[in-house]
C-alpha positions in Angstrom: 20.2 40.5 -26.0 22.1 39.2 -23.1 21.1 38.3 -19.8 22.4 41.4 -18.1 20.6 44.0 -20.6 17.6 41.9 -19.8 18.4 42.3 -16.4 18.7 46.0 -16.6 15.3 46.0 -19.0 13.1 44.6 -16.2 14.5 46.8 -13.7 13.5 49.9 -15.6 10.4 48.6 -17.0 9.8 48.0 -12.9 10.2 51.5 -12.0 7.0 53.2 -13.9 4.7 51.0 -13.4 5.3 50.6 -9.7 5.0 54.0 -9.7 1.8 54.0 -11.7 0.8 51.4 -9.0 1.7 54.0 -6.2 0.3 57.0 -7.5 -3.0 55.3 -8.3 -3.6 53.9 -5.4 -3.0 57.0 -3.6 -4.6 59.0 -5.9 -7.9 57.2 -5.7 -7.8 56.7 -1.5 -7.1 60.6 -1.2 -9.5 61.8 -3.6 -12.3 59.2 -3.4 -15.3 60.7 -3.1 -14.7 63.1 -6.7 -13.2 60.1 -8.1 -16.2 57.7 -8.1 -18.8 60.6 -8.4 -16.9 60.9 -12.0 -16.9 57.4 -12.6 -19.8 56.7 -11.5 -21.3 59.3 -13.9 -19.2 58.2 -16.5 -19.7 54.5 -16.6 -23.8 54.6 -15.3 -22.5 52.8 -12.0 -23.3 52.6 -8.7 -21.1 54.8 -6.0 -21.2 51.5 -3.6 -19.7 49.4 -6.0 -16.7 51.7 -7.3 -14.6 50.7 -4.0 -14.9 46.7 -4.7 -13.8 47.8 -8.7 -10.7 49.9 -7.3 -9.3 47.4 -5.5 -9.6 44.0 -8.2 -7.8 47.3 -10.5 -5.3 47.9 -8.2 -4.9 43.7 -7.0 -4.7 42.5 -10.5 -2.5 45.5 -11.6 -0.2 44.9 -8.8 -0.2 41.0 -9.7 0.9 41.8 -13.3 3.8 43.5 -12.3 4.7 41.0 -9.7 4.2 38.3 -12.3 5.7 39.8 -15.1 8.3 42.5 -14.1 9.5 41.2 -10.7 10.0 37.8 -10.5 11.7 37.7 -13.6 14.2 40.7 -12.6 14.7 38.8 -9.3 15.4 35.4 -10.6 17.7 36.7 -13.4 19.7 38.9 -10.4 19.7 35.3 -8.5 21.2 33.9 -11.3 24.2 36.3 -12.0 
């Protein structure tokens, strides 16, 4: 595999999960309340605490992709 295909690998494997990123995020802030009354059914949790749980999902989701799909793509575009 050569550096550009990895290149071009990163940038793809970007794409959907940013895009899972973005549609979860506003897929739980626009549809909140049914959300965490199903979770909250679901999992035996507390409706107060589903907000605080959304967002380490959503930080540590957007971390990974940062971590492992973006820096890499960036520093390999730097380098060509």
């Amino acid at each position: 595999m050569t550096l550009d295909q990895l290149t071009h690998f990163l940038g793809w494997c970007s794409l959907p999960n940013i895009t899972i990123l973005l549609f979860s995020t506003v897929f739980l802030y626009a549809f909140s309340e049914p959300v965490q009354k199903i979770h909250s059914r679901l999992f035996d949790l507390e409706e107060s605490s589903l907000p605080r749980i959304y967002f380490k999902y959503l930080a540590g989701y957007k971390i990974l992709i940062i971590v492992f799909n973006l820096v890499p793509y960036i520093s390999l575009r730097i380098i060509a």
